[in-house]
N, C-alpha and C positions, 0 to 999 in steps of 0.2 A: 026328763033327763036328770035332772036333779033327786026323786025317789028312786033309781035305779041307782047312783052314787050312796045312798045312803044305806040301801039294801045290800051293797056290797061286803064291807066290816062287818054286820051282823052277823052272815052266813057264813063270814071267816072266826067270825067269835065261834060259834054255833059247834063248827068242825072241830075245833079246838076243843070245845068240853067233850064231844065225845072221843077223842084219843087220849084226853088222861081219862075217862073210864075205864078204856078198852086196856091200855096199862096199867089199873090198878087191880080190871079183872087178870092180867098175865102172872103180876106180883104175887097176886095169890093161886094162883096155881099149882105150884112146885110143893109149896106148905101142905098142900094135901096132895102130894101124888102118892101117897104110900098106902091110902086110903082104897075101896073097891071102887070102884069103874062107876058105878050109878050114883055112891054118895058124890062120886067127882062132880057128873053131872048134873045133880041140884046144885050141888055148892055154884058151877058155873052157874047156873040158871039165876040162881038168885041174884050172885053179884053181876050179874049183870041187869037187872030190872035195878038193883040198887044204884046200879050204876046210870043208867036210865033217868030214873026219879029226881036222883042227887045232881045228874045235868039238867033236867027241867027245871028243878025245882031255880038251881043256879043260873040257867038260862032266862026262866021266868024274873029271875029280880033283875039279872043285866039288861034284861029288854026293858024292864019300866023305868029303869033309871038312864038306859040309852035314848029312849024314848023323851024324857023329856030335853036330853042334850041335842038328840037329833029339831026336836022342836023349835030351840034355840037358833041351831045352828041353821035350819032352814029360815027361821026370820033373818036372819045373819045374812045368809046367802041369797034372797029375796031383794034385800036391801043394796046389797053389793051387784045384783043384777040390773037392779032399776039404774043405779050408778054408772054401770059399765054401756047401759044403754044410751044413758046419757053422754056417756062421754062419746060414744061412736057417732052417736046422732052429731055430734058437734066436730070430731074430727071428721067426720063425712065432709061436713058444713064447709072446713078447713080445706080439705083436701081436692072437694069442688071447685076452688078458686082457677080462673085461667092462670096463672100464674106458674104452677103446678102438675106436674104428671107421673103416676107410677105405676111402675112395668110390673107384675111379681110373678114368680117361676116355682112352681111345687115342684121339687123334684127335676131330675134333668130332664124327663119327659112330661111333664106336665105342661099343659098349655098356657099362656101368659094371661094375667090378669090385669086390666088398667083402668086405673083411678085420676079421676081430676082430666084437667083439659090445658094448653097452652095457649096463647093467645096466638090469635090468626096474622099477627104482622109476625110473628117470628119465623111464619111458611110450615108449622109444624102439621103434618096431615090429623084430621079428623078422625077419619075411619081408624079404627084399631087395627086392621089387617095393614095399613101405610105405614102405621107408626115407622116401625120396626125395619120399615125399606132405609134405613139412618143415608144410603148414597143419593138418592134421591133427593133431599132435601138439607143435606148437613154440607157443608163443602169436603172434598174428599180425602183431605188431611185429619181432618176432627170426624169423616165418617169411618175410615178406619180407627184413628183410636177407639173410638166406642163401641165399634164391633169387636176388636179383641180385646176391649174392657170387660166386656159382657159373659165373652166367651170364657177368659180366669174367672169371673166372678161364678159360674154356672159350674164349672169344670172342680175348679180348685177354691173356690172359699175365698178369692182375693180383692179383697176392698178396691175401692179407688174414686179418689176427685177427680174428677175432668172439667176444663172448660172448653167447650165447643162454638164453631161456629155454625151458623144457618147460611143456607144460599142466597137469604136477601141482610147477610151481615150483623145479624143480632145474634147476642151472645148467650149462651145457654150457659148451667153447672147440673153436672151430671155427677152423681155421690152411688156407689155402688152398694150395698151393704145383705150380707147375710144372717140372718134373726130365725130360730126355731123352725132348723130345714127348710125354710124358704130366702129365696133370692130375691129381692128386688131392688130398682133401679128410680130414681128418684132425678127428675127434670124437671129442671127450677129455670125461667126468664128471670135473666139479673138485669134490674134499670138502676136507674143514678149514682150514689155511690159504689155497688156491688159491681153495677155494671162496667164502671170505670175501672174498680179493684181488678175486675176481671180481665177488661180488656192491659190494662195496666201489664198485669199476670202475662198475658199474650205476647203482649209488646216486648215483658223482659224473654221471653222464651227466645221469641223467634232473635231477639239484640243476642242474645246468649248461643243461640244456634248460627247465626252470622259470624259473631265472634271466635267459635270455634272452630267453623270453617274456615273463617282469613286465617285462621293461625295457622290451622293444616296448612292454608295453600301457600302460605310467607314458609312453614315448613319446607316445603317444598320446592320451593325456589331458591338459587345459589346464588343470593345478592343476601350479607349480611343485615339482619334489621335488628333492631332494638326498643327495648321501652325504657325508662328511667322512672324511680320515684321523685319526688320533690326536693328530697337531698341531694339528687345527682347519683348514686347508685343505681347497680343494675339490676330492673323490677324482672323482666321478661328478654329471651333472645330465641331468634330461629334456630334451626338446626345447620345453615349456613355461616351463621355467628361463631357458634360453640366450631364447626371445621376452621374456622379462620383464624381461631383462637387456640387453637389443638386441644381444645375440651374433650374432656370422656361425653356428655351429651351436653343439652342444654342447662339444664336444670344446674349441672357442676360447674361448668359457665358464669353463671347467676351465683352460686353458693362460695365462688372463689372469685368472683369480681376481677374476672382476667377481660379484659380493656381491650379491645380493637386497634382504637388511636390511639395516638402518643400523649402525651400530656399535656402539649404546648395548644395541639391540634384542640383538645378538652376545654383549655380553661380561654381557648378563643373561642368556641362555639360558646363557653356560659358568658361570657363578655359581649358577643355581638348579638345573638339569636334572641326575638323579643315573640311577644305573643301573634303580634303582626307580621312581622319579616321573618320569616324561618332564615338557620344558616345554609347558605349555598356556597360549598368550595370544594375546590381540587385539594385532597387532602397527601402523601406520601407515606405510608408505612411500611414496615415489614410482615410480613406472611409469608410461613413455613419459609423462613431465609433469604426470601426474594423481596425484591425491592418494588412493593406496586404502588398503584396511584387508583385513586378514588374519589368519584365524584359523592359527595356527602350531601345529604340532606339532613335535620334536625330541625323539628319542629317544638316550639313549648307551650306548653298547655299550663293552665293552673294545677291540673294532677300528677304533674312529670312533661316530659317531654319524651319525644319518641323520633327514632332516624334509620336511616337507608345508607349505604353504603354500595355504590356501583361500581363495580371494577373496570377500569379504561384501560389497565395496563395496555392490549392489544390497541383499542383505541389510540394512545399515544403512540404506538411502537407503527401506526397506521397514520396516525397523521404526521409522523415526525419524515416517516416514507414518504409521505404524500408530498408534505413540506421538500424535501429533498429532490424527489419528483419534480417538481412544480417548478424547484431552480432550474432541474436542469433542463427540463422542457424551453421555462424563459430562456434560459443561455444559449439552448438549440434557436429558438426563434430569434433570437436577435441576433442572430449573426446569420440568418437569411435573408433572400433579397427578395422577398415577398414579401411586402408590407402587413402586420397580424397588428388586430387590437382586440383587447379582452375588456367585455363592462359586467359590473357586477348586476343583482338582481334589481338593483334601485338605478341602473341606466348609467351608472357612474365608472369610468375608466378606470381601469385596474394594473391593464397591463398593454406595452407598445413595446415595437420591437426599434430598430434603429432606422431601419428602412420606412416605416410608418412613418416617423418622423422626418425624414428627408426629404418620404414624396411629399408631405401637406405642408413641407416648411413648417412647422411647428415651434412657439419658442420651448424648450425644455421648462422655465415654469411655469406656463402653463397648461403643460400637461402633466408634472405633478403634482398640481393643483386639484384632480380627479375632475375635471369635468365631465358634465351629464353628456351622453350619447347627443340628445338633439342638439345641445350648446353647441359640442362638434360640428354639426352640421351646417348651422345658422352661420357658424364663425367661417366655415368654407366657404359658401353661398355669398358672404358677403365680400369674400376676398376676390369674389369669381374664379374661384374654381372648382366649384359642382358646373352640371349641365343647365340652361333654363329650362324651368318647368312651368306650363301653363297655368296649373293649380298649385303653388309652392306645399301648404296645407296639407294635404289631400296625397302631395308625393310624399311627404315628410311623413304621415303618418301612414303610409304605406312602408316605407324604409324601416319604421320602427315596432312594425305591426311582429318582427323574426320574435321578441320578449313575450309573445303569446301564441307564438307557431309552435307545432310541434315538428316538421320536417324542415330542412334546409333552404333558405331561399337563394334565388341565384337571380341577378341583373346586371346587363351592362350597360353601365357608364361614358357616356361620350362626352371627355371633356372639354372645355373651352381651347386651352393649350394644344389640341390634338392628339392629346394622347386616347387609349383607351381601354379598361379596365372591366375586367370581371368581378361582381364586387358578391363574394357568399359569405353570406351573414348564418350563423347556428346557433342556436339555443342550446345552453349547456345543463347537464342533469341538474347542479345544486345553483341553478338560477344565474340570468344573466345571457350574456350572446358571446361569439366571436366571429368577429368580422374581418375577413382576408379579402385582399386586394389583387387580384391577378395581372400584370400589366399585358393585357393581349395590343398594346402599339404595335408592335413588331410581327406579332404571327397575323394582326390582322392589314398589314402591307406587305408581307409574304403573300398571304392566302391572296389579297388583290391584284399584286407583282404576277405571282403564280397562274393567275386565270388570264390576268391582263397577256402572260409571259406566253401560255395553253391558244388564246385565240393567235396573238401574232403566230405562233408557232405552225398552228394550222394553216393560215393563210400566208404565213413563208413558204413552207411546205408545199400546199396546191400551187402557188407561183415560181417552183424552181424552176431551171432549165434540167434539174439533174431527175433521174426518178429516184422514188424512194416508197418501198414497201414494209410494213414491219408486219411481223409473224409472232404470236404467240408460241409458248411450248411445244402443243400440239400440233401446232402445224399449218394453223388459221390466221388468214390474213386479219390484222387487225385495220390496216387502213394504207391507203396508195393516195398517191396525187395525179393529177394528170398527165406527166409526163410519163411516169412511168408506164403507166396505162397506153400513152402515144408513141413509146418505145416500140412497146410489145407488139402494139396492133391489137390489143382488146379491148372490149367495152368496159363501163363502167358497172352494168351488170356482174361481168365476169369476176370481176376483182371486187365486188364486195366485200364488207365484213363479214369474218362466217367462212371465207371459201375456203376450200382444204388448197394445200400446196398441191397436190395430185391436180386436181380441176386447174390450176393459176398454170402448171406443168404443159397438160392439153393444149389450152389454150395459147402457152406460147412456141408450141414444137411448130408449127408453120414456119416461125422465124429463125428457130434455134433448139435442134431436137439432140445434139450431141451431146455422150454422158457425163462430163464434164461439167454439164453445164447448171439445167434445174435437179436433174438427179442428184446431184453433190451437195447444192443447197437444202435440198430437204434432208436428207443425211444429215448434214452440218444441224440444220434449226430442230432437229425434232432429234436429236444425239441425247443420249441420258449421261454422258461424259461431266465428270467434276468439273475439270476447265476444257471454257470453251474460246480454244485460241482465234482470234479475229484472219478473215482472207482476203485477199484482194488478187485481180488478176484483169486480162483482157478478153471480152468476146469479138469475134468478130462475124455478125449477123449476115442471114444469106441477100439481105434487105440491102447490105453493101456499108448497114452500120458499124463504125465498130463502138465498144462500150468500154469502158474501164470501170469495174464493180468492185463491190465492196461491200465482206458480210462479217457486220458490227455485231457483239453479244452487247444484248444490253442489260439493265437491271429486271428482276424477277424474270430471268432466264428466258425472255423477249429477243429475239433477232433483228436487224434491222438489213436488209439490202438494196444498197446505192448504185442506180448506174448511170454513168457519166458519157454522154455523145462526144466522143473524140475523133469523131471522124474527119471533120477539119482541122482538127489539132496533128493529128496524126500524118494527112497528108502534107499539112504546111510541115509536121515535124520530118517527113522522110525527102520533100523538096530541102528543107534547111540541110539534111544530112548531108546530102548529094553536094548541096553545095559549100559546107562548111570542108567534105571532104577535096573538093574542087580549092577551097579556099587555103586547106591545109598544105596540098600538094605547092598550089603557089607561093605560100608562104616560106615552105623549102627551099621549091627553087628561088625565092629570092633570097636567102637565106645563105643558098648556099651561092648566087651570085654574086651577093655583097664579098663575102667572104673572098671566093675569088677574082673579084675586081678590086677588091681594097689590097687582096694580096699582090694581086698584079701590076694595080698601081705603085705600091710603095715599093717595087723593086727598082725602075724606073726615076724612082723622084728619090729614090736611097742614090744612084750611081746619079744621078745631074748634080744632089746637091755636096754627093763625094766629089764628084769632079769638079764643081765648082769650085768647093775650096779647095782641089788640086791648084788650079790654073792661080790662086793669090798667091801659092807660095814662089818665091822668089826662085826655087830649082827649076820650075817652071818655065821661068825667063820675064822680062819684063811689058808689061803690059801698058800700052797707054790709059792716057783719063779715061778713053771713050769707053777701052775695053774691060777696064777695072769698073767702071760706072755698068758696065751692060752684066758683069759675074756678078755686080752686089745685085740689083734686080732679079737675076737667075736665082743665087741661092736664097733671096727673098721670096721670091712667088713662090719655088721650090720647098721652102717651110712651110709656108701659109697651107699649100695643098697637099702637103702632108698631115696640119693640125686638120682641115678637113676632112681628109680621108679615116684620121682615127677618130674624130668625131662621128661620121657617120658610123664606123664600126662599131663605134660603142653604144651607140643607138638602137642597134640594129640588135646588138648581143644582149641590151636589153629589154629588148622588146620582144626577141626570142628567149627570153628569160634564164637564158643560162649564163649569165654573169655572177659570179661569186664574189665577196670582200675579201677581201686578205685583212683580217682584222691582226692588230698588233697594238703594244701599247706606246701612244705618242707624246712626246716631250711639247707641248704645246706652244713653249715660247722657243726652240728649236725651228722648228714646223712656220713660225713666223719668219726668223730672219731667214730661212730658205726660199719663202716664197719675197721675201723683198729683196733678196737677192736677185734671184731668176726672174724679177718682173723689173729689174732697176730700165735695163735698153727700151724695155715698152715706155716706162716712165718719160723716160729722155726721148724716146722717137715723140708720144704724146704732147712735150714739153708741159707736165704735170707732177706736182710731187705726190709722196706716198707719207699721210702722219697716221702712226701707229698707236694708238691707245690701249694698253693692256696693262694688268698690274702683275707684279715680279715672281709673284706666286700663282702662275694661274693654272700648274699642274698638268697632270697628264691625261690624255684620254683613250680608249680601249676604240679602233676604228681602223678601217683601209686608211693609210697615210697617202697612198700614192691618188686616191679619190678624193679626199677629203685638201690636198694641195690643186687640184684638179679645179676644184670647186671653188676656192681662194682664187687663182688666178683668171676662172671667167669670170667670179664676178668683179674683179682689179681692171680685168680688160673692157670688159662691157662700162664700168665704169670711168676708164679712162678714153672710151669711144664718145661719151655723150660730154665728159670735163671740158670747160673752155682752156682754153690755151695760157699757163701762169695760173690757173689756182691748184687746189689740193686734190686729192683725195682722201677720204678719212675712214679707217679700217679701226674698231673698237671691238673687243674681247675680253670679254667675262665670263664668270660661269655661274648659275644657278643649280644647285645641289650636284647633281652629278653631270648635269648637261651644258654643252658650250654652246656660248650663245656667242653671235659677231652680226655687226650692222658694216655694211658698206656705204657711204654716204659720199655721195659727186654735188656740186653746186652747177649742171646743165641746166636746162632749158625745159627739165621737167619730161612727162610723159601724159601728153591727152588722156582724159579719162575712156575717150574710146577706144583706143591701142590698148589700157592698160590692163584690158581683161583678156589683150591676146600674145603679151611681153612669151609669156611661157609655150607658146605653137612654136613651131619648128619651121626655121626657116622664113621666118618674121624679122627684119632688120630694119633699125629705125637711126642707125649710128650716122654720125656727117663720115664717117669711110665704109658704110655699108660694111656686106659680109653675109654669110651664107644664113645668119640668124639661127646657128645651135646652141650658142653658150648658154644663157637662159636655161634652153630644154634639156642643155646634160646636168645642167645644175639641180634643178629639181628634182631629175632623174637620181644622179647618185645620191641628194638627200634625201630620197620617199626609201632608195635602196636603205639607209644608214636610220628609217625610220623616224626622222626628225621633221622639219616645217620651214614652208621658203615663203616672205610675203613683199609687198613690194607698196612700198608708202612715195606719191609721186606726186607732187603739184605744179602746175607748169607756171615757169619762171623761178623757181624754187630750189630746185634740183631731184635726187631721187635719193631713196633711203629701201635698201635691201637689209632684211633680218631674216640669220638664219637659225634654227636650234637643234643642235646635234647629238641627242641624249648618247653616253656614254653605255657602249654593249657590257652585259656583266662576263662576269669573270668564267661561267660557263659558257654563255658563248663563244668567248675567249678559245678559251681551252676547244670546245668542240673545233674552233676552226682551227685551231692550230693542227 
């Protein structure tokens, strides 16, 4: 190899002398072309052997004196080879180490060539065909880069450091490098320091790749964040920063130190915020013109500090609602009468309404004091009034088990007091319970009332006399009692629950088939009519019963029909008819006999006692003692059976009830000395006086005057029948608001208490001069007519005391009677 290089320059010398021959034979050419044709031809000939010669000869000295420079220069390059071997022999040496590996590449089709080996903990494969699989054994981060390391470096000429990992975590440096047309790749295991430098390298890659990515993602996110230098300026801001700040981007943000907070809000974060306690507050600025609020964070580092900015505005504008909410919820609950308590998530009372407090007597400070939930309970338990519980424990933390439930629980309570309570306890989303108290007292002694109310009702029901059916809409009996059923003559089959009106129909046409009768009730119960007016009327069965019925609407469009045995009512009622009409006819004719025997008597006792007092007057003529004594007796008995006979009249006229008042209005102390006038002769026949007590104002009253003297004078006479001989009678008159009151008082001999419940019958006479015993009875009579009250206060040996009270008629009555 080496005499083939040196043989090269020779043969390039060599060529060289013979073309400036062959030119100096051309140069001379032209010099003779004027010459004939064959001298040309020698001349060529010659100069060209000259030319020949003069290159040998030339040749021959260059070759002895290249000759001894090639000599040289082959010991030269002998030595330089021995050299070169040397050095391979020792880079081989080098390049063997495990430590080491290198790939090289002729050309971009060339097959790879590998030198040296890596150690077997790094997982690096053996075989030369593995090498190259880099997924295989590289992790797949560091086995792509070095596939597209590789792939520039083969393609394009482009270097490159690499640090790689292996798939049992040892760290590679892969150095790419292009050298005289060829490519190869150089795989170095880094230990100790290099190793560290390396992983060191790694470490800031992937700190540097993190870092960039939070930044994106803080980018990215609409919560302003910031970093600070150590002076308090602004190092770094998101892209949420710079919008909240109305920045053109970040970067101008930063380069114009436009400030988020306020100033005040600044130089309290540099005042409070330590390297321990970062600042936490609700901070208040402006952004784009609006007034928000923001929960801040600021943390300090010894390189700066760095903070977060949340926007709550919403949040506030949510909990200030809520807050509002919250009142008016409580304000709803406390003015209900369901007792509500709210505990928070620590068991602890928050919220009571007013009825909470009233049922558990509660003092108001101590409940807002916040007492824990079970406190409450212990404190009731011990006042008695919770329920006993067998296992106090065991119920108690069952009661309080709602703080870990998720659905509603629901118990009733039966208290000591007797009341008793629905008690639903619920867990609230943001922690804690509420506990409402239902008072079912009431519905649960309804609902007892109700069933207690349901049985008695059934067994009234089956025990009436009367029947009774009820019918649903459709038309189905819903239930009968026995009577009814004993009415009809059906079974108890017949009349089940269930049975259509048609079939109850059938079944009672034996007894009562007329269309009036079940036809009209199924009609009536099975009517789609809006209202359904109630009917009543009478049957009268071929059985000889008769019925008096009745068809009730009841609630949810239910009928009910009643029939009532009136069969002996009925005949007792058309015997009573027969003889009330019997009764009526007599009452007529007595009626109208009084009438005309009172008439006819007083025609009679008119001319005896006319004529009586004819025969006193002196035209007459004169009369002896015997015969003036026999007229006074005449016109005596003659009155007396006159006051009977209009007695009985008027008994009579009121008992047939057609007696009317003559109401009029009376001077009341007028009305007195009329009647002490017209009672003086009874006075003096009596030998009794009459004392008058009334006071001077006692006013008028609105009454029959000629009844109301009527009354006065039986009871003056009844009371001058029982007076002893020489005392008083005492006649008193008052009035109480609009009504006259008068008491007759005798000092007789009193009135047995067993007569004195019969003073007022007719025709009762208890006087020392007897008498038909009416005064009394018209007394009371015209006072029940005049509306007023007769009572009769009598002790025997005592005398007797009559009160009467005569309320005054109003002024429409008045008037009407007038």
């Amino acid at each position: 190899m080496v005499n083939g290089r040196l043989m090269r320059p020779v043969a390039r010398r060599l060529a060289s002398v013979l073309a400036a021959g062959s030119a100096l034979a051309m140069l001379a050419g032209p010099a003779h072309a004027a010459g004939p044709y064959l001298a040309t031809t020698e001349i060529v000939t010659v100069s060209m052997l000259l030319g020949v010669m003069s290159a040998a000869m030339l040749s021959a000295i260059w070759m002895i004196r290249q000759r001894g420079r090639m000599e040289a220069e082959n010991r030269e390059l002998r030595a330089h080879l021995s050299d070169a071997r040397h050095n391979v022999s020792r880079l081989q040496a080098l390049i063997g180490d495990k430590d080491r590996r290198i790939v090289m590449w002729d050309g971009l089709s060339g097959k790879p060539e590998f030198l040296g080996q890596l150690a077997p903990e790094t997982g690096a494969p053996v075989a030369d065909r593995d090498f190259l699989a880099f997924g295989r054994w590289l992790k797949p981060t560091s086995a792509a880069e070095i596939e597209r390391a590789v792939e520039r470096l083969r393609t394009q000429a482009q270097s490159f450091d690499l640090i790689l990992e292996t798939s049992r975590d040892e760290v590679l440096e892969a150095q790419g490098r292009v050298s005289g047309g060829q490519a190869f790749v150089r795989f170095v295991a880094l230990n100790n320091l290099r190793a560290e430098a390396a992983e060191l390298k790694l470490e800031r890659e992937r700190l540097v790749a993190a870092l960039s990515t939070l930044q994106c993602l803080i980018d990215q996110i609409d919560l302003p964040v910031w970093q600070r230098a150590p002076d308090g300026s602004l190092a770094w801001v998101n892209e949420a920063y710079a919008e909240a700040v109305e920045a053109k981007d970040a970067a101008a943000a930063v380069r114009e130190a436009r400030e988020l907070l306020p100033t005040v809000a600044r130089e309290k974060i540099r005042a409070t915020s330590t390297y321990d306690t970062p600042f936490r507050d609700k901070v208040s600025t402006v952004v784009r013109g609006n007034r928000s609020f923001f929960d801040v964070v600021d943390a300090r580092t010894p390189n700066g500090s760095a903070g977060i900015a949340i926007d709550v505005s919403d949040v506030e504008a949510v909990r200030e609602e809520l807050t509002r909410t919250l009142k008016s919820h409580a304000e709803t609950l406390d003015h209900l009468a369901t007792p509500v308590a709210t505990f928070d998530g620590e068991q602890r009372l928050q919220f009571y309404n007013q009825a909470f407090q009233r049922m558990w007597e509660f003092d108001t400070a101590f409940l807002e004091s916040k007492p824990g939930n079970g406190e409450l309970l212990d404190r009731l338990r011990a006042a008695g009034k919770l329920p006993e519980q067998l296992n106090w424990k065991q119920w108690k933390d069952t009661a309080l088990s709602v703080y870990r439930a998720i659905d509603t629980q629901s118990d009733l309570w039966h208290l000591p007091n007797g009341q008793t309570l629905r008690v639903f306890a619920t867990a609230r989303p943001q922690g804690g319970a509420t506990w409402v108290f239902e008072n079912l007292t009431e519905k649960v002694d309804l609902e007892t009332r109700y069933n207690t109310l349901m049985l008695v009702q059934d067994e009234t029901i089956d025990h009436l006399a009367e029947g009774v059916a009820v019918f649903s809409p459709d038309g189905r009996i819903r239930l009968s009692n026995p009577a009814f059923r004993a009415i009809w003559g059906i079974s108890e089959a017949e009349a089940k629950s269930g049975t259509h009106i048609r079939a109850i129909e059938q079944a009672c046409a034996p007894s009562y088939d007329k269309p009036d009768g079940w036809k009209r009730f199924g009609q009536m119960i099975t009517s789609f009519d809006d209202e359904r007016p109630s009917s009543q009327g009478m049957l009268e069965l071929r059985t000889g019963l008769v019925l008096d019925y009745a068809v009730i609407p009841l609630s949810n469009a239910q009928t009910m029909l009643t029939f009532v045995n009136i069969t002996d009512s009925v005949r007792v009622s058309r015997a009573l008819t027969e003889k009330n009409e019997a009764l009526r006819k007599a009452d007529a004719l007595k009626n109208d006999f009084v009438q005309h025997v009172s008439y006819e008597l007083r025609s009679p006792l008119t001319n005896i006692i006319g004529f009586a007092d004819l025969l006193k007057t002196p035209t007459m003529g004169e009369l002896n003692e015997r015969q003036a004594e026999y007229v006074d007796h005449i016109a005596t008995s003659s009155a007396v059976l006159l006051t009977i006979v209009n007695d009985i009249l008027d008994l009579a006229t009121v008992d047939a009830g057609i007696m009317e008042l003559d109401y009029t209005e009376i001077n009341l102390t007028d009305l007195l000395d009329d009647v002490s006038m017209q009672f003086a002769d009874r006075l003096h026949e009596a030998q009794v006086t009459l004392e008058i007590t009334a006071p001077d104002n006692l006013g008028t009253i609105v009454a029959d005057q000629q009844r109301l003297k009527q009354i006065l004078i039986k009871l003056l006479s009844n009371a001058a029948n029982f007076a002893p001989e020489g005392s008083a009678i005492g006649l008193r008159c008052w009035r109480e608001g609009a009504d006259l009151v008068l008491t007759v008082t005798d000092r007789g001999p009193g009135i047995p208490q067993d007569v004195l419940t019969t003073v007022f019958n007719r025709f009762e006479s208890h006087g020392r001069q007897g008498g038909p015993g009416l005064g009394l009875s018209i007394v009371e009579s015209f006072v029940s007519l005049h509306h007023g009250t007769v009572t009769i206060d009598s002790q025997e040996g005592r005398g007797t005391k009559v009160t009467v009270r005569i309320p005054s008629a109003s002024m429409t009555s008045f008037a009407a009677a007038e």
